[in-house]
C-alpha positions in Angstrom: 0.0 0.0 0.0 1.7 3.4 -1.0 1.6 6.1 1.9 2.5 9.5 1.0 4.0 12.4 3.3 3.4 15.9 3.3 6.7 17.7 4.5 6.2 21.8 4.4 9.6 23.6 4.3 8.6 26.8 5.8 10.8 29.9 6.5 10.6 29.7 10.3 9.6 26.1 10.8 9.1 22.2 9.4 5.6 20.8 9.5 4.2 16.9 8.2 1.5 14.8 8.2 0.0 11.8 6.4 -2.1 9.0 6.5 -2.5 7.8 10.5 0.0 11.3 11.3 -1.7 14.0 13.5 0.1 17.3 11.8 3.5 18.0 13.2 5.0 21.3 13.8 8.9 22.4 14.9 9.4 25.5 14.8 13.0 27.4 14.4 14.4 29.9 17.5 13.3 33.5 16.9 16.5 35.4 15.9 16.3 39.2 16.0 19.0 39.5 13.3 18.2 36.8 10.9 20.1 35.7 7.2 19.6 33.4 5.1 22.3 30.7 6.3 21.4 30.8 9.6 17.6 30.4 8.8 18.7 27.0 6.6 20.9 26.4 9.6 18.0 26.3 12.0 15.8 25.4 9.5 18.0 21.8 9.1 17.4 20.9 13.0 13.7 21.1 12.5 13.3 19.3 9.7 15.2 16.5 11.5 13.2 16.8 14.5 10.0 16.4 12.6 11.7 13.0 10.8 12.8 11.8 13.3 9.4 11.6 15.4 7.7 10.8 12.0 10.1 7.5 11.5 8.9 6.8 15.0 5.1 6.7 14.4 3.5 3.1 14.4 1.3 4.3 11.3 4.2 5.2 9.0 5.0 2.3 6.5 8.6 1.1 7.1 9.5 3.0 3.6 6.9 5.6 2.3 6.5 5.3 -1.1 6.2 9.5 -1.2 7.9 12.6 0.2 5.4 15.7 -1.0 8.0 18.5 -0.1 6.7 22.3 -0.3 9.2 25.2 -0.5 8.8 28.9 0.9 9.8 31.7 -0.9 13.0 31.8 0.4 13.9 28.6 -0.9 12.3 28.8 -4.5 11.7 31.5 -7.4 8.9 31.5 -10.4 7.1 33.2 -13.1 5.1 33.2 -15.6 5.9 33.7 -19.3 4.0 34.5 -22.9 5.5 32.5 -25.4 4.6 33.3 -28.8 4.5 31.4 -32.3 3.6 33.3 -35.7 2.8 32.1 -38.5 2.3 33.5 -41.6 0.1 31.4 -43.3 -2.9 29.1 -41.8 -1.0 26.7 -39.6 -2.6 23.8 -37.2 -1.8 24.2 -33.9 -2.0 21.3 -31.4 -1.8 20.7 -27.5 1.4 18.6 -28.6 3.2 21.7 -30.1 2.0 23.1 -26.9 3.8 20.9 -24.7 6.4 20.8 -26.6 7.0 24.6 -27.1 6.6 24.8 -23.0 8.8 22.1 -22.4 12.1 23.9 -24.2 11.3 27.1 -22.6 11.1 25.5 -19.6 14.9 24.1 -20.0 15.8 27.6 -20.8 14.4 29.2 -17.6 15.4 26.4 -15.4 19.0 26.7 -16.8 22.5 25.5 -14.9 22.6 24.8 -11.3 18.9 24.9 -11.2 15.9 22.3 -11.1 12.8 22.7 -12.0 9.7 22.4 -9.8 6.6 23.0 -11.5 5.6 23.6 -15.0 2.2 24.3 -16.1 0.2 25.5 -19.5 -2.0 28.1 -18.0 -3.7 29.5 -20.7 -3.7 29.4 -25.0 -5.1 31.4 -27.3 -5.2 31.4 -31.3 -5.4 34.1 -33.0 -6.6 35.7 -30.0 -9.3 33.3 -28.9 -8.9 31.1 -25.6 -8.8 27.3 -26.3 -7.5 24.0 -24.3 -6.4 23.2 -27.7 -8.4 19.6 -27.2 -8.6 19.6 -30.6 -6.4 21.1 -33.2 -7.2 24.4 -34.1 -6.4 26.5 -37.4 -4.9 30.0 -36.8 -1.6 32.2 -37.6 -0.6 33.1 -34.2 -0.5 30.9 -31.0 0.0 32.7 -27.7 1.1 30.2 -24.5 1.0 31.6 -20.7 3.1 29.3 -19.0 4.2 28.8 -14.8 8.0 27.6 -14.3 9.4 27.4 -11.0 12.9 26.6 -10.1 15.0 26.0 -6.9 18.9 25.6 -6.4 20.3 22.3 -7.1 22.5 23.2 -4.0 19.1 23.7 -2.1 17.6 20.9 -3.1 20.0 18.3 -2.7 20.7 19.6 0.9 16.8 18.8 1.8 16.6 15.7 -0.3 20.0 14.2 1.6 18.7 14.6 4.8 15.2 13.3 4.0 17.0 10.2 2.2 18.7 9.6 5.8 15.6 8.7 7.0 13.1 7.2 4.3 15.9 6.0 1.5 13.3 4.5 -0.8 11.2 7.3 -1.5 10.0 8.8 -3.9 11.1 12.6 -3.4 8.9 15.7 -5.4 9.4 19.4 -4.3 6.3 22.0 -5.3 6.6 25.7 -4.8 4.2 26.5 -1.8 2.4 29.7 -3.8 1.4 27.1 -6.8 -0.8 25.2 -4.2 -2.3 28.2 -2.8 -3.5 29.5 -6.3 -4.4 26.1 -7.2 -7.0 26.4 -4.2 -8.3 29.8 -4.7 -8.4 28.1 -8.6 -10.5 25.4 -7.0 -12.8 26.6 -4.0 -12.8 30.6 -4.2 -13.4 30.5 -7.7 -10.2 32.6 -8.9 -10.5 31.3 -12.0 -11.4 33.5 -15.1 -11.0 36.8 -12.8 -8.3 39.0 -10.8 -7.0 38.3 -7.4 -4.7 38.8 -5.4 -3.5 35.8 -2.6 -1.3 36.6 0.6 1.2 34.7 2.1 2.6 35.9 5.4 5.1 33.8 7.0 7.1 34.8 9.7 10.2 36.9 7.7 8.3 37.1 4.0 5.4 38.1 2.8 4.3 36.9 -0.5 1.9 37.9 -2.7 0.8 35.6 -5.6 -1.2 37.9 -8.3 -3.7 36.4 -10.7 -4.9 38.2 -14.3 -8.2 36.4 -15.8 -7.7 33.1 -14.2 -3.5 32.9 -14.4 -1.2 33.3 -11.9 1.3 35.9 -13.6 3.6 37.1 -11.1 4.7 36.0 -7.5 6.8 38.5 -5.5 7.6 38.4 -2.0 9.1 41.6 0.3 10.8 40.8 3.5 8.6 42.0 6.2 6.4 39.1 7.9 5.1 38.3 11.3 8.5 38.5 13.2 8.6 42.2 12.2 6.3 42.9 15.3 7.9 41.2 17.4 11.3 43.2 16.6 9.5 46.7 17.0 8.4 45.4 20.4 11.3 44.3 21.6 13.2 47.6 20.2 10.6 49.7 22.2 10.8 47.3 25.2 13.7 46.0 27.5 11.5 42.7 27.4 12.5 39.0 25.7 10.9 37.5 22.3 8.7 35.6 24.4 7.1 38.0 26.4 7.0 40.0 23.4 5.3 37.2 21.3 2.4 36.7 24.1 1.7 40.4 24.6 1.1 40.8 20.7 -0.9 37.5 20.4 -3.1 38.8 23.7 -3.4 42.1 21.8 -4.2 40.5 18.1 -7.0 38.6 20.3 -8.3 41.1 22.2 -7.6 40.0 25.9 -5.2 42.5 26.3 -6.3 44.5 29.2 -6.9 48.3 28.1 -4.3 50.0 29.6 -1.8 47.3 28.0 -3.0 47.5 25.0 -2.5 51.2 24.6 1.2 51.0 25.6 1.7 49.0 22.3 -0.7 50.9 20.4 2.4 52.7 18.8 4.5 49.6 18.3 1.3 48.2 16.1 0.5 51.5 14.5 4.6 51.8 13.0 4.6 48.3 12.2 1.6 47.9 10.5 2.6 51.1 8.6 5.8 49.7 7.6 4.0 46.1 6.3 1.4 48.4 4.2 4.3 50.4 2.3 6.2 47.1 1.4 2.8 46.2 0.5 1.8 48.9 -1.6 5.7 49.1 -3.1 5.4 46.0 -4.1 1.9 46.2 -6.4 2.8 49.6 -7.5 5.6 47.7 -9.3 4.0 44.6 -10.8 0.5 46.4 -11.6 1.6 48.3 -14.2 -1.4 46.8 -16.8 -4.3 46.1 -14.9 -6.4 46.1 -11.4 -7.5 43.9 -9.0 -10.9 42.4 -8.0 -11.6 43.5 -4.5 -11.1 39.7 -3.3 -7.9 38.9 -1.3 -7.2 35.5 0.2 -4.8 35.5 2.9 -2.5 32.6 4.3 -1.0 32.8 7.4 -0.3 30.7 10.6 0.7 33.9 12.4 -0.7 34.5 16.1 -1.2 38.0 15.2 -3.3 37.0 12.0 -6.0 39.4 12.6 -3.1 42.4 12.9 -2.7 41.7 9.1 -6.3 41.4 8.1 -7.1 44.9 9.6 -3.7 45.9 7.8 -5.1 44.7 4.8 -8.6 46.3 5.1 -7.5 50.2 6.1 -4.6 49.3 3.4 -4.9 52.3 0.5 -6.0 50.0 -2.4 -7.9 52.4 -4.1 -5.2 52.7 -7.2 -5.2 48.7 -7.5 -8.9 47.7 -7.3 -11.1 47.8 -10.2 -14.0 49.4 -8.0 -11.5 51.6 -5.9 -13.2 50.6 -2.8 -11.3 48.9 -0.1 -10.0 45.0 -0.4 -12.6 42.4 0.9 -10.2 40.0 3.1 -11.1 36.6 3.0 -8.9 34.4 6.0 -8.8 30.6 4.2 -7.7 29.0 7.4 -10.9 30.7 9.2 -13.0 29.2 6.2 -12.2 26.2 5.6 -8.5 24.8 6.9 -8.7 24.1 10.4 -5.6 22.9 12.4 -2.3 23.9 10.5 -3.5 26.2 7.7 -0.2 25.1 5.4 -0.3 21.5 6.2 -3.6 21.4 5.2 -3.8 23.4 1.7 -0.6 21.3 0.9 -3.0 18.1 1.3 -6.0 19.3 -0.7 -3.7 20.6 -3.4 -1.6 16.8 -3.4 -4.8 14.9 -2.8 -6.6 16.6 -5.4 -4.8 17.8 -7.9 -1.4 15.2 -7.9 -2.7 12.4 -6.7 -5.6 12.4 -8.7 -3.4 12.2 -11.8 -1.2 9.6 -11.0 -3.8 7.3 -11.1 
């Protein structure tokens, strides 16, 4: 019987789960100044943590015949491309040209010291006109919208050693972590065929994965997340990460006594300023064509969650929306993930959507 694990490479902590697995969490030590190889440093001792009580647990086969591995940001890059063929002359175009036409481009992008991730034909048109390309259609130009995402052979084959050390005959696939998440809003939210605009808020990243008529066309990330609260507490306070983490979750909740809670008002007030600005940066740069739909989806497993859906609905979006009225926030681990929001999308989008098609 083949038993597949979910492994989420996070950029502050490892999470799994499976078959007969309650969802596992480790979590790396805050750091107030963080970087990169530290973060992987820290990063390793989870992930080795959460093996090693997976190997341990009486409903894991003796070799799983899967490892479903899901990068950050940090540990990943994408986008999408237009790839255009003109003819002059009728020509038939197929879904095989398709693939095939995707497929070399995708070696170019993926290039030396790279592996790709995740390739996907997101949209075709000929001669303007959207098709599947089921059957072969008759046109002079073909337009292609196609996903690639890469990762660092370097990267990959650190994670894939250590995961080897523990489950040898497995099968080993790495996804990018933003592909799932617009799979989902593709699947339940009804993303598809309209703009969006998904958040990801980890605890040093924010990502934002932007979608034009259905297609995810550009994922950017800024480095301001969760932890950035916690560092503007602890620069206003003589206080430890701790302390400072409870305070803000009792705050973000609202049993934070009154008088408590105005002390930090200020701390909130700058931070949330400073995420907004990244925020707004960061769209004024990619939406250079078109606006948003007032939809956004956010993703987070932050204890200050609800910080960053009020950030989101004061944020200025009146220059990206189509209606210029304020974004509409939708919390996917309040609607329909409960438990460990990542662990969980990761699952629907293997159970669903790779799964499905192996079989």
């Amino acid at each position: 019987m083949s038993q597949a694990i979910i492994i989420d490479l996070n950029s502050d902590s490892v999470g799994a789960s499976g078959e007969g697995i309650s969802p596992i969490r480790r979590r790396v030590s805050f750091q107030i100044n963080q970087n990169l190889e530290r973060l992987l440093d820290d990063l390793t001792g989870s992930l080795k943590q959460v093996l090693d009580t997976v190997a341990t647990n009486k409903s894991v086969a003796h070799h799983p015949s899967s490892l479903e591995c899901f990068l950050a940001a940090p540990f990943h890059t994408s986008q999408t491309k237009r790839l255009t063929l003109t003819k002059g002359k009728p020509f038939t175009f197929t879904h095989e040209l398709a693939k095939k036409l995707v497929a070399e481009e995708a070696k170019r992008v993926v290039g030396n010291n790279n592996q790709g991730l995740t390739t996907r034909l997101m949209r075709a048109t000929v001669n303007g006109y959207e098709t599947s390309l089921e059957k072969p259609m008759i046109g002079e130009r073909l337009e292609l919208d196609a996903y690639f995402s890469l990762a660092s052979d370097l990267m990959l084959t650190h994670f894939r050693d250590i995961l080897r050390s523990y489950f040898g005959r497995a099968i080993i696939n790495f996804y990018p972590f933003c592909y799932s998440l617009y799979a989902l809003a593709q699947t339940l939210f009804g993303v598809g065929g309209k703009q969006a605009l998904i958040v990801n808020i980890e605890s040093e990243i924010t990502e934002l994965v932007i979608v034009e008529h259905g297609v995810l066309i550009e994922t950017i990330s800024f480095p301001v997340g969760h932890s950035q609260f916690i560092r503007s507490y602890l620069t206003a306070y003589d206080t430890v990460p701790g302390e400072a983490e409870s305070s803000l979750e009792l705050y973000s909740s609202g049993k934070l006594s009154t008088v408590e809670s105005a002390k930090i008002e200020t701390v909130i007030t700058q931070t949330t300023k400073e995420w907004q600005a990244a925020c707004h940066e960061s769209l004024e740069q990619t939406l250079d064509h078109f606006l948003l739909a007032r939809d956004v989806y956010v993703v987070t497993d932050s204890p200050f969650a609800s910080l960053f859906v009020q950030a989101l609905t004061t944020f200025d979006s009146s220059s990206f929306v189509i209606s210029h009225q304020p974004f509409d926030v939708h919390l996917i681990s309040d609607k329909i993930i409960t438990g460990d929001a990542r662990l969980g999308i990761e699952k629907i989008f293997y159970d669903t959507l790779i799964k499905s098609s192996k079989h």
